[in-house]
Structures are given as structure tokens and as C-alpha cells.
TORVEXDO-208044 format. One record per atom (N, C-alpha, C): x, y, z; residue in one letter. Coordinates in steps of 0.2 Angstrom, whole numbers, padded with zeros to 4 digits, always signed. Each point is the difference from the previous one (the first is absolute). Last residue first. Example, Ala and Ser with C-alpha at 12.3 -4.5 7.8 and 13.67 -1.06 7.14 Angstrom:
+0064-0011+0035S+0004+0006+0001S-0004+0005+0003S+0002-0028+0000A-0004+0006+0000A+0004+0006+0000A
***
This chain:
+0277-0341+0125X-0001-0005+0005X-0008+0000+0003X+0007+0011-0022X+0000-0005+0002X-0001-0006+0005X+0007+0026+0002X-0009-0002-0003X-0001-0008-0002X+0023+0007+0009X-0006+0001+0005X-0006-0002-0005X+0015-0002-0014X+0001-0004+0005X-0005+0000+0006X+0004+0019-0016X-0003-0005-0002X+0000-0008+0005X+0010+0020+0005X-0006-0001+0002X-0003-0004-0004X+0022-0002+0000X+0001+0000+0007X-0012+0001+0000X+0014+0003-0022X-0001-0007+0003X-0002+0000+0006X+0001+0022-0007X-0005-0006-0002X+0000-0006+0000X+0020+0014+0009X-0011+0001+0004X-0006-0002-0004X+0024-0005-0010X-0001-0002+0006X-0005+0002+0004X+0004+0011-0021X+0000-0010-0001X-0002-0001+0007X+0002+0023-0002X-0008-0003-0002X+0001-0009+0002X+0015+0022+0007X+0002-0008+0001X-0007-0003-0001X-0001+0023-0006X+0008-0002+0002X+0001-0006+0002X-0023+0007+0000X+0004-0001-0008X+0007+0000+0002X-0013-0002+0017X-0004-0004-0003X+0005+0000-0007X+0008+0013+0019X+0002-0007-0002X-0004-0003-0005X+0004+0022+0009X-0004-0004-0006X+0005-0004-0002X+0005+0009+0020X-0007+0001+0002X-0005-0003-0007X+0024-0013+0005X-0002+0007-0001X-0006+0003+0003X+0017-0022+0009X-0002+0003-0009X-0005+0007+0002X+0015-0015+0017X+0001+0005-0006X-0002+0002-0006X-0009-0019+0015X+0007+0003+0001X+0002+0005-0005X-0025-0011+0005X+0004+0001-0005X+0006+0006+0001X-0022-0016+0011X+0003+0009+0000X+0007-0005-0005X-0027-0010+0006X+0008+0000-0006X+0003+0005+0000X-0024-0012+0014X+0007+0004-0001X+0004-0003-0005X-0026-0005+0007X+0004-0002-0002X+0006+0005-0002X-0023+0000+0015X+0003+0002-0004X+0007-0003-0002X-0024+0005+0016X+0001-0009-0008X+0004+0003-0006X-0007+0018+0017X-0005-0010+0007X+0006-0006-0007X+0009+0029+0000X-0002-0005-0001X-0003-0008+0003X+0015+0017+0009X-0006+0001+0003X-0006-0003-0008X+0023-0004+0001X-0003+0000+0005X-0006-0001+0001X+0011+0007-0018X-0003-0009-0001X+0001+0001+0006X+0006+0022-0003X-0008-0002-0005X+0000-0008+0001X+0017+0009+0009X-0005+0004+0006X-0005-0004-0005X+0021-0006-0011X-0001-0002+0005X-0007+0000+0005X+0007+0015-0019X-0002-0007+0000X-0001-0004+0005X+0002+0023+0000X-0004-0001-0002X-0003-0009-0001X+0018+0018+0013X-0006+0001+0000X-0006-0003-0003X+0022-0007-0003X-0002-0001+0007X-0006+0003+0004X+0009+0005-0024X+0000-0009+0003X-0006-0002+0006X+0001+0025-0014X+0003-0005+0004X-0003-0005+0003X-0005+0013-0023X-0003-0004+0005X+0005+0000+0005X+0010+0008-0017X-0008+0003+0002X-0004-0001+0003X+0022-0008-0003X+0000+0007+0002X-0003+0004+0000X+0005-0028+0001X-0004+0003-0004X-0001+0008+0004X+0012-0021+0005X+0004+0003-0002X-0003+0006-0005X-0009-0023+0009X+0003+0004+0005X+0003+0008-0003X-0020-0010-0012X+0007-0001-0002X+0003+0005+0008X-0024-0016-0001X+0004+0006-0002X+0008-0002+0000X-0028-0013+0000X+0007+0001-0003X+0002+0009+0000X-0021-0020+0008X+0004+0008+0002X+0003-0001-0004X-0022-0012-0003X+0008-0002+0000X+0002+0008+0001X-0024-0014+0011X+0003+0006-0005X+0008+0000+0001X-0025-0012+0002X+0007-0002+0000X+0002+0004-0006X-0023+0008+0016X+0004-0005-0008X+0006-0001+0001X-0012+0016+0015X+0001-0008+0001X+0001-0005-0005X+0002+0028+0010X-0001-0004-0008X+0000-0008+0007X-0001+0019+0013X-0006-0002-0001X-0001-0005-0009X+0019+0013+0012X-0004-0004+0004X-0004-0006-0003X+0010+0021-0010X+0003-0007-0001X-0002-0005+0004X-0010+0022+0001X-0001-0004-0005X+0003-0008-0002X+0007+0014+0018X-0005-0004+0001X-0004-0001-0005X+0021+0011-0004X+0001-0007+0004X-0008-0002+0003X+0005+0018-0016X+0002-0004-0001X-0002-0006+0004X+0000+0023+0003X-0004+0000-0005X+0002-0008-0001X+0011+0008+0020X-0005+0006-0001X-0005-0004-0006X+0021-0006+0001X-0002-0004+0006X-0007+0003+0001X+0013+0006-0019X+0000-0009-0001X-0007+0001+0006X+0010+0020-0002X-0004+0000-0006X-0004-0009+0001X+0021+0008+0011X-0008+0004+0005X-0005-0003-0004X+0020-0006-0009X-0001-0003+0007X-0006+0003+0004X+0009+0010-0020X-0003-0006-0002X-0003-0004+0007X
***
């Protein structure tokens, strides 16, 4: 995944300028964390963060209550 992110990924991430919501789950064994979230709202110009202590790689459906209140709220603001 870490070749795949930095190789294909990261100078497309350059170049969004919309205000974009990151959300990962620290704890995610498809994604790792450290490869993903964090590296992606860096290199984001207008990013808003939400990692998530222990939750999953599907977290959208293992913990739906809480990552749709969290993006509902970004869309909102």
C-alpha cells in the first residue's frame, strides 16, 4: 500500500483544492493508518481531519452512527 499511495496517489492529492474531510480508523488492516491518513491531509491545500482510535477499515458500516454524524457536520459547515 505504501508504494501504491506515494507512486499513484500523492501528486493527484496536490492538486484537489475543495475542502476535503479525511477520516480513518487508526486501527484499519487494510489501509494502514500511518500510510494513509495522516500522509493524505498533508499533502491536501484545504483538509479537515478525523482519525478514529480503534475503529476499523469498515468503519462506514461498523460504526455508521458516528462517521455520519462526524460527515454530516463537515458538509454543514
Amino acid at each position: 500500500m505504501k508504494a501504491f499511495f506515494i507512486h499513484r496517489c500523492a501528486e493527484d492529492l496536490k492538486k484537489i483544492e475543495v475542502p476535503t474531510f479525511v477520516m480513518h480508523g487508526e486501527d484499519d488492516q487494510i489501509v494502514p493508518f500511518a500510510d494513509a491518513g495522516p500522509r493524505s491531509a498533508k499533502l491536501l491545500k484545504n483538509a479537515e481531519t478525523k482519525f478514529y482510535p480503534g475503529f476499523p477499515h469498515g468503519m462506514p458500516t461498523a460504526n455508521a452512527e458516528q462517521i455520519n454524524t462526524d460527515l454530516l457536520a463537515f458538509i454543514k459547515a
